[in-house]
C-alpha positions in Angstrom: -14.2 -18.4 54.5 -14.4 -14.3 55.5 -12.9 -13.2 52.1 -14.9 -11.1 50.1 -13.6 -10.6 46.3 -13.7 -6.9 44.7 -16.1 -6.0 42.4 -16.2 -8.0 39.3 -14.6 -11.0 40.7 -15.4 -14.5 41.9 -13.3 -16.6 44.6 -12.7 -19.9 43.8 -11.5 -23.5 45.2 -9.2 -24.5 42.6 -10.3 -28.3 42.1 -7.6 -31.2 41.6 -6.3 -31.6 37.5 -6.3 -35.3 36.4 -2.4 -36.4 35.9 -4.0 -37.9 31.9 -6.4 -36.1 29.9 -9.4 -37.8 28.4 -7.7 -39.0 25.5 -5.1 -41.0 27.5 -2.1 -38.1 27.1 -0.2 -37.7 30.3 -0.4 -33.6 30.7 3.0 -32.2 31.5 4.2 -31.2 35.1 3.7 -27.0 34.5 -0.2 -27.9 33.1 -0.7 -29.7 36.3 -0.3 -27.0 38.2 -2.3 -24.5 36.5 -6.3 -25.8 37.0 -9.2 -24.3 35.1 -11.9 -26.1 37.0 -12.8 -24.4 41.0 -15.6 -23.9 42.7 -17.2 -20.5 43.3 -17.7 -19.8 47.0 -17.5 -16.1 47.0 -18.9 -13.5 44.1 -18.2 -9.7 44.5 -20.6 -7.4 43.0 -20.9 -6.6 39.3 -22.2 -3.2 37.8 -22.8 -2.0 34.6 -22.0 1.3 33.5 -24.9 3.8 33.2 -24.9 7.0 31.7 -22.9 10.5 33.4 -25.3 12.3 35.2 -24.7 15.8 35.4 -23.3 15.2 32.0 -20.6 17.6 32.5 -18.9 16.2 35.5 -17.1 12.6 35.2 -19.8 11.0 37.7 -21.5 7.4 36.0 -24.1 6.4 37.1 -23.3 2.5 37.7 -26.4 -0.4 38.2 -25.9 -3.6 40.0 -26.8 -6.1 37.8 -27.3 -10.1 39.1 -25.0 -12.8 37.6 -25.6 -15.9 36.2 -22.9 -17.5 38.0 -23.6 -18.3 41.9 -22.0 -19.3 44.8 -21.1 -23.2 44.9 -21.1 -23.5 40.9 -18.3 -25.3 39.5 -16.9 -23.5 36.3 -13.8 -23.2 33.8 -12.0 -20.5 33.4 -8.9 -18.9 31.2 -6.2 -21.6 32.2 -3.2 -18.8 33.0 -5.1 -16.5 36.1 -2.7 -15.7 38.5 -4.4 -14.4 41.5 -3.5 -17.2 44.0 -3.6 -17.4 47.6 -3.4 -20.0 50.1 -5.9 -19.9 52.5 -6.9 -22.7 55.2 -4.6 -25.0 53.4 -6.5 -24.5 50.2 -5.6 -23.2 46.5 -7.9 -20.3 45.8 -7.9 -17.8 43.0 -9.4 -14.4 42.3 -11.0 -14.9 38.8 -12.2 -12.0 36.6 -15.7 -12.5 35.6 -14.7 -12.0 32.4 -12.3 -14.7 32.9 -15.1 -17.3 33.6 -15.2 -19.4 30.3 -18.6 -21.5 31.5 -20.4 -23.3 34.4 -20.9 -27.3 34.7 -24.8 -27.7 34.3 -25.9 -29.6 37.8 
């Protein structure tokens, strides 16, 4: 895959919802089709905002700071992103960091 996500998001596989939840309740067409669960297989970078140096122009000083999230981690993530594409037959979204609820421990 030769996409490469913006800074401050991840690209994800969107991975198949079960047609019944857990508790034996059969989820509703539009749920379906919104997953929550994917697969990171791309990260963009992430900075952090440092303080304006010279202090009177608008320049900031950004640091790259490492994520805890990595490439091939399965997470959730808010159930209503909307930054789809099709690509090699395959559902994946652009998810916000911010946007990434948890990762599946291995």
């Amino acid at each position: 895959m030769n996409i490469r996500p913006s800074r401050g998001y991840c690209l994800i596989e969107a991975l198949e919802v079960d047609e019944v939840s857990a508790g034996g309740v059969i989820l509703a067409e539009r749920m379906k089709d919104m997953p929550q669960r994917g697969k990171v297989l791309n990260i963009g970078e992430i900075f952090s905002e440092g303080e304006a140096i010279p202090r009177e122009s608008n320049l900031v000083l950004l640091s790259k700071i490492q994520s805890s999230i990595k490439i091939g981690d399965t997470v959730i993530f808010k159930r209503f992103v909307d930054n789809r594409i099709k690509e090699e037959g395959k559902e994946l979204l652009l998810v916000k960091f911010e946007d990434i609820l948890g990762v599946y421990e291995k």
